[in-house]
TIDREN-922410 format. One record per residue (C-alpha): residue in three letters; z negated, y, x negated. Coordinates in steps of 0.001 Angstrom, whole numbers, plus 500000, padded with zeros to 6 digits. Layout:
BEGIN
@res=ala | c3=Z | c2=Y | c1=X
...
//
This chain:
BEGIN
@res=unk | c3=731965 | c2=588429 | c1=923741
@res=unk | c3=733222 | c2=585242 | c1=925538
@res=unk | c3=734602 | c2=586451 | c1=929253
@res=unk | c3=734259 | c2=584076 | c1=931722
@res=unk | c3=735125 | c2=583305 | c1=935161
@res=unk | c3=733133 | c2=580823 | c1=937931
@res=unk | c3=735337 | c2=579069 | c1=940239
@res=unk | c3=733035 | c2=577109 | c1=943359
@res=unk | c3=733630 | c2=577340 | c1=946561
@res=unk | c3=729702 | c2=577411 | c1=947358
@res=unk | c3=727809 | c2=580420 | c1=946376
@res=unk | c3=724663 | c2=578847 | c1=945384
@res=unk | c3=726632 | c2=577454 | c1=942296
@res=unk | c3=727821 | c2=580855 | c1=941393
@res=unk | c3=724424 | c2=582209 | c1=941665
@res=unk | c3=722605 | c2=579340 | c1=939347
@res=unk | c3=725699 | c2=579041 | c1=936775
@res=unk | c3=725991 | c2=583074 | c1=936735
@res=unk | c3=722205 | c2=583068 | c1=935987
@res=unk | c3=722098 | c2=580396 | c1=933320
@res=unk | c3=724671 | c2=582954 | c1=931645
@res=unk | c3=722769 | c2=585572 | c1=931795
@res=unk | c3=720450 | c2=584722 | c1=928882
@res=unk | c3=723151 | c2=583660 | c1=926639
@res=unk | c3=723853 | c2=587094 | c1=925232
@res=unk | c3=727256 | c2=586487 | c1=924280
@res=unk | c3=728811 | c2=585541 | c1=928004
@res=unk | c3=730348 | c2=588266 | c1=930134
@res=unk | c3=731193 | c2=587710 | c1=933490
@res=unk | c3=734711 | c2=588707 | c1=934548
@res=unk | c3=734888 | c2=587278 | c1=938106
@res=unk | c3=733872 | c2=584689 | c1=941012
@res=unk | c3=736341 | c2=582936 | c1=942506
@res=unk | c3=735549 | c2=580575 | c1=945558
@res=unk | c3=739030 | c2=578266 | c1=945638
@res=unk | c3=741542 | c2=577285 | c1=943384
@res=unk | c3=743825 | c2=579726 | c1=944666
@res=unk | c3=741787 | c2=583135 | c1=944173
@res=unk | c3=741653 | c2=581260 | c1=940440
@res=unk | c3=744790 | c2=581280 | c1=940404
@res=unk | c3=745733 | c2=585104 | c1=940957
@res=unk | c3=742876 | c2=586052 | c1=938549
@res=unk | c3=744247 | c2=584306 | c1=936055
@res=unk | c3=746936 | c2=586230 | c1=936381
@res=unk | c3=745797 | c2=589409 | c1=935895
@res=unk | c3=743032 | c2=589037 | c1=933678
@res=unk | c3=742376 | c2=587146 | c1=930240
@res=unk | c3=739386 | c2=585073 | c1=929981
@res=unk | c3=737727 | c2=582520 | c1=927528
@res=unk | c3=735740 | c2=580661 | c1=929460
@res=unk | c3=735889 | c2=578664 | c1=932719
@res=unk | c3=733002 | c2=576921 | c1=935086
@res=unk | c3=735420 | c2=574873 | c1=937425
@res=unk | c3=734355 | c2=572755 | c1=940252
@res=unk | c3=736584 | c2=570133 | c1=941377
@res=unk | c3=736277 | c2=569756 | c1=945255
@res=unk | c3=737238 | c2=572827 | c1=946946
@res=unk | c3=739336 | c2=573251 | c1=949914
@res=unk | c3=742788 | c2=573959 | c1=949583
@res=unk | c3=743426 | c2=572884 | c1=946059
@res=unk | c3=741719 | c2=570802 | c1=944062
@res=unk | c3=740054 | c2=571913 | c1=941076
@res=unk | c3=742103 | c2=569111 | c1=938370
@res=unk | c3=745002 | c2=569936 | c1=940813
@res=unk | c3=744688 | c2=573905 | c1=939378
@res=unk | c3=744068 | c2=573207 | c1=936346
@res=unk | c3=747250 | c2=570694 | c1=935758
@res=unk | c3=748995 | c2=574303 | c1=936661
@res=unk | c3=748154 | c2=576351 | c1=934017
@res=unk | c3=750136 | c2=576530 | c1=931405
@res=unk | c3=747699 | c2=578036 | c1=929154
@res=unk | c3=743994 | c2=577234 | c1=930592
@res=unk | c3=740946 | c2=578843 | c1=928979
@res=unk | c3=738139 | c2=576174 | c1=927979
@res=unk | c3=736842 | c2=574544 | c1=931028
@res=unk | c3=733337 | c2=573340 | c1=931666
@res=unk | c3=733397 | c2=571275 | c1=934806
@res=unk | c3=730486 | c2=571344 | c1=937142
@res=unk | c3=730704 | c2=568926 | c1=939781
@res=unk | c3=728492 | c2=566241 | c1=941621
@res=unk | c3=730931 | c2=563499 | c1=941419
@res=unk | c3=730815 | c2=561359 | c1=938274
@res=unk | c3=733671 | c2=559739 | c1=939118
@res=unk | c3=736644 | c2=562246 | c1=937953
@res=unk | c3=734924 | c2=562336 | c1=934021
@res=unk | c3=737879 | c2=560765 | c1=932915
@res=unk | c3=740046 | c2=562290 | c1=934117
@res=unk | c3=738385 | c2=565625 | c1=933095
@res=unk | c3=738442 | c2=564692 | c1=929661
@res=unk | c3=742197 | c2=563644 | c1=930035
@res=unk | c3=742241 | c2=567092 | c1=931068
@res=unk | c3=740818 | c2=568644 | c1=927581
@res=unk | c3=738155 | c2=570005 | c1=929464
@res=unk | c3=735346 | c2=570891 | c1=926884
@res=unk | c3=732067 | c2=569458 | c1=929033
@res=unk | c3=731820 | c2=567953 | c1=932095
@res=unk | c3=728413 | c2=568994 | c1=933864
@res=unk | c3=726965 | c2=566932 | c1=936799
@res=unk | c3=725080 | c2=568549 | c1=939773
@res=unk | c3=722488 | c2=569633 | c1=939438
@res=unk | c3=721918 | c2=569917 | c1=935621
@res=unk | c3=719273 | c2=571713 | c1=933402
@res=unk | c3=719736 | c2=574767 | c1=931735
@res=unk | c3=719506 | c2=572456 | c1=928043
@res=unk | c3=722386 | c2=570845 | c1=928992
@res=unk | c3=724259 | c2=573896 | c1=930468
@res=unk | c3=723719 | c2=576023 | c1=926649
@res=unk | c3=725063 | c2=572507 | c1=924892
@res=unk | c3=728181 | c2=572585 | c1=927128
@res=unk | c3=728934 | c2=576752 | c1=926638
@res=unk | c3=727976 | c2=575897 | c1=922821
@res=unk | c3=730765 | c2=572788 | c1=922911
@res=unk | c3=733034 | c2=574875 | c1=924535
@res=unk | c3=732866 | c2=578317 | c1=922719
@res=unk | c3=732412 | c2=577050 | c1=919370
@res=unk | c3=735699 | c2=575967 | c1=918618
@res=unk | c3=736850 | c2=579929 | c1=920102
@res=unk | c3=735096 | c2=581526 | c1=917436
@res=unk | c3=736619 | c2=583784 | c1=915351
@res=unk | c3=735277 | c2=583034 | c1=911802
@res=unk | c3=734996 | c2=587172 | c1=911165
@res=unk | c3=733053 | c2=587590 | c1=914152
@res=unk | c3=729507 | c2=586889 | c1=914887
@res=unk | c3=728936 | c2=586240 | c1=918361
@res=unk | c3=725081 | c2=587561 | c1=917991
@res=unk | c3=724431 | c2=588280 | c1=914538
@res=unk | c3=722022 | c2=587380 | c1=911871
@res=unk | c3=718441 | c2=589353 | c1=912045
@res=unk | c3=718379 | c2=592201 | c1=909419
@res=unk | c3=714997 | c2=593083 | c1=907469
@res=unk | c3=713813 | c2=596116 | c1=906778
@res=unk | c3=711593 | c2=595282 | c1=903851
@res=unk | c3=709527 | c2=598117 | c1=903099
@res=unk | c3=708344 | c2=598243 | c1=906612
@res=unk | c3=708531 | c2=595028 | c1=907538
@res=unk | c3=710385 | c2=594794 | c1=910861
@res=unk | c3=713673 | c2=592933 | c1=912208
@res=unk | c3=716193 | c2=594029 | c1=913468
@res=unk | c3=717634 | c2=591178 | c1=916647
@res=unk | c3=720656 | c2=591392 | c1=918493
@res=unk | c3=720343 | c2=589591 | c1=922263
@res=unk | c3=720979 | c2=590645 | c1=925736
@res=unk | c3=723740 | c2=593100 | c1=924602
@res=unk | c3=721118 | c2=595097 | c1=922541
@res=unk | c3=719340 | c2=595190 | c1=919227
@res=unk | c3=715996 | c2=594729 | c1=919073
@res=unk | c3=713214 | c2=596425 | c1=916324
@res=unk | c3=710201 | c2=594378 | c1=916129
@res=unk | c3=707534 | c2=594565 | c1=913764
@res=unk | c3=707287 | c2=591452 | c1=911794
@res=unk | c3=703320 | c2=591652 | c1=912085
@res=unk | c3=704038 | c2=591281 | c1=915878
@res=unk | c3=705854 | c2=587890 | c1=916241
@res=unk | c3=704273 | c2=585297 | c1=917961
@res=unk | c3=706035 | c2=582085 | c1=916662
@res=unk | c3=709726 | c2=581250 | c1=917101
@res=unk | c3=711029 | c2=578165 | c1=918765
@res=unk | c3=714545 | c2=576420 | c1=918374
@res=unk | c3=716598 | c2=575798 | c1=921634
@res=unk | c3=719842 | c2=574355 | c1=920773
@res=unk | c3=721645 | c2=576628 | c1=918939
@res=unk | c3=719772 | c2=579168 | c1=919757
@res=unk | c3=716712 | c2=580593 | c1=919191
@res=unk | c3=713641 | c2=582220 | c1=921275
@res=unk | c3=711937 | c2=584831 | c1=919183
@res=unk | c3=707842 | c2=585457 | c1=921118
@res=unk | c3=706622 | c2=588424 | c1=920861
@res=unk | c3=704153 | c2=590090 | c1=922138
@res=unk | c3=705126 | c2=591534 | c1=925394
@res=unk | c3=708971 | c2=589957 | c1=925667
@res=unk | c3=711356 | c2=587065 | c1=924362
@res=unk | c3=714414 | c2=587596 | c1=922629
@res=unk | c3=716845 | c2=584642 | c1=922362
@res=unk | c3=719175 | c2=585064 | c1=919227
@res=unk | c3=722075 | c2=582847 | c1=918311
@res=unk | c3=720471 | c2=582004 | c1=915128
@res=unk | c3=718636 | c2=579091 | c1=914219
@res=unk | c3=715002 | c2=578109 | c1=913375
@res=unk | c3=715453 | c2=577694 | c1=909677
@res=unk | c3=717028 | c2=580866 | c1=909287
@res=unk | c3=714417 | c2=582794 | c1=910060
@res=unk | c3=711685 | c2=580797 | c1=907725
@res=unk | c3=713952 | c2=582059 | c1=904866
@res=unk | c3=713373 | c2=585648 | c1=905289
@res=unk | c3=709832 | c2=585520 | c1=907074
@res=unk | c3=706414 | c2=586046 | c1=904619
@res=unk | c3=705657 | c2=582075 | c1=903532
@res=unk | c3=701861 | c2=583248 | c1=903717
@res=unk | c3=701584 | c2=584359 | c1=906965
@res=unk | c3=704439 | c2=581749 | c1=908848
@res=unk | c3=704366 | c2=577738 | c1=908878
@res=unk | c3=706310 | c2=575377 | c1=910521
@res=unk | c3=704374 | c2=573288 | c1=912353
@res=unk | c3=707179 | c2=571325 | c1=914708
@res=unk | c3=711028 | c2=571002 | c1=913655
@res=unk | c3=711557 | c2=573249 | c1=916642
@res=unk | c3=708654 | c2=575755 | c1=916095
@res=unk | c3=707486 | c2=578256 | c1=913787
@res=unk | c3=704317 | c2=579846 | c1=914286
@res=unk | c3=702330 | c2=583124 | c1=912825
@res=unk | c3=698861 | c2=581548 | c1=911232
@res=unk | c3=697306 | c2=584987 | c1=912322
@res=unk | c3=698295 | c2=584695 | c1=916220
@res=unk | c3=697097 | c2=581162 | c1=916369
@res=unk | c3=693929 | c2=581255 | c1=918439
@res=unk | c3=693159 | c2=577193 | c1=918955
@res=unk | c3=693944 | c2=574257 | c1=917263
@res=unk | c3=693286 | c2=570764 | c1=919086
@res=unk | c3=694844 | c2=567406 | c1=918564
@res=unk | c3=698459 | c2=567427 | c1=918381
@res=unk | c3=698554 | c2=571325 | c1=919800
@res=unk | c3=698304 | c2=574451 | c1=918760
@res=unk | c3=697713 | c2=577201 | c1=921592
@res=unk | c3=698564 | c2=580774 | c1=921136
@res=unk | c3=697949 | c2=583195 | c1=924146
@res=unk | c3=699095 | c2=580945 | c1=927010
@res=unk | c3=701260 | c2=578841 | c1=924859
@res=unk | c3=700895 | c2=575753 | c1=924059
@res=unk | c3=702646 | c2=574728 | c1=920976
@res=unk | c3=703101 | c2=571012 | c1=919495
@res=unk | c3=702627 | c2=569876 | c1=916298
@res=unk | c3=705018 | c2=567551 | c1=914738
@res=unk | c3=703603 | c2=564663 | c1=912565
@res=unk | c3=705894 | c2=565738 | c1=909895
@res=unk | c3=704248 | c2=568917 | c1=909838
@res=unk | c3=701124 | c2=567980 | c1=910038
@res=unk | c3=700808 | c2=569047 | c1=906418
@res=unk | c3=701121 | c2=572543 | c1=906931
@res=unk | c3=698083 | c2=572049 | c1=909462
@res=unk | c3=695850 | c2=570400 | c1=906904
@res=unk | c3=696851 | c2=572952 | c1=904041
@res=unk | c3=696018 | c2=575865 | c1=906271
@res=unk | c3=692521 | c2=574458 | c1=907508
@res=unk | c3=691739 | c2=573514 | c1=903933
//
């Protein structure tokens, strides 16, 4: 698990950078801090991996905090002024995020910053195990494991380095990517239609242009995989 800390001194930050983290399965919040100074004493007493500074608070500024540590954890800025990036990355901080950004952006900075953290014998969310003779998977996200039947997979689409894994009543987002899971899903019954989707021919209840719509979903269709379309109509 990578523990991490939010330091803002406005609470609607905490609230929208704490629930970004909460669907990356592999964050665990230690603490919220609301100036430099309650950072300071945290850091103290606790070890973390991970943290989302802001840079104008009262009191002490964030860059002024960090050039204190002596051993920072990795730092993801998130700020609305453009104007201290350079100095930020003078800093060695990993990402530097600019008010307000998307939740896209926010997984590419955590991935930037934790990736480099990694312990090469650990696996932050691990790789989907098959149970062959029955079929099913078995996914690790949201601190839990996951059995799914096979049979009841929706399609799976990339995000980042990530992946969201449809079902039919829930998504599960797995740190695993897309072209993993075409290697140990049933060629027959799975194509790739998109380089970010895979879908289940069986769920698939519409196709129409340049879309493919299962449930309420509507799915693209890359013109590199346009192929796979043609093959399965013909």
């Amino acid at each position: 698990m990578i523990k991490y800390i939010i330091v803002d001194d406005e609470p609607i930050a905490h609230r929208i950078v704490e629930g970004y983290c909460k669907d990356l399965p592999h964050l665990e919040l230690q603490g919220h801090c609301y100036d430099a100074l309650q950072a300071m004493q945290f850091l103290n007493e606790h070890q973390v991996d991970l943290m989302f500074l802001d840079i104008n608070m009262p009191k002490l500024k964030g860059f002024e905090f960090l050039k204190t540590l002596s051993n920072p954890p990795k730092v993801i800025v998130t700020t609305a002024y453009k104007e201290f990036a350079i100095e930020g990355y003078e800093l060695n901080v990993s990402d530097y995020l600019l008010k307000p950004f998307s939740f896209e952006r926010f997984v590419a900075a955590v991935n930037k910053a934790t990736g480099s953290n990694q312990n090469p014998k650990q696996t932050i969310v691990q790789a989907p195990a098959v149970d062959s003779k029955s079929q099913r998977l078995f996914l690790k996200g949201d601190k839990k494991h996951h059995q799914i039947n096979i049979e009841d997979i929706l399609f799976i689409e990339a995000y980042g380095n990530y992946t969201k894994v449809f079902v039919a009543d829930e998504m599960i987002i797995t740190h695993e990517k897309i072209s993993s899971y075409q290697g140990m899903l049933p060629e027959d019954e799975f194509i790739r239609v998109h380089k970010s989707f895979v879908v289940a021919t069986s769920k698939i209840n519409l196709i129409e242009g340049n879309q493919i719509k299962i449930g309420e979903h509507n799915i693209p269709i890359g013109q590199t995989y346009r192929m796979n379309i043609n093959k399965l109509l013909s």
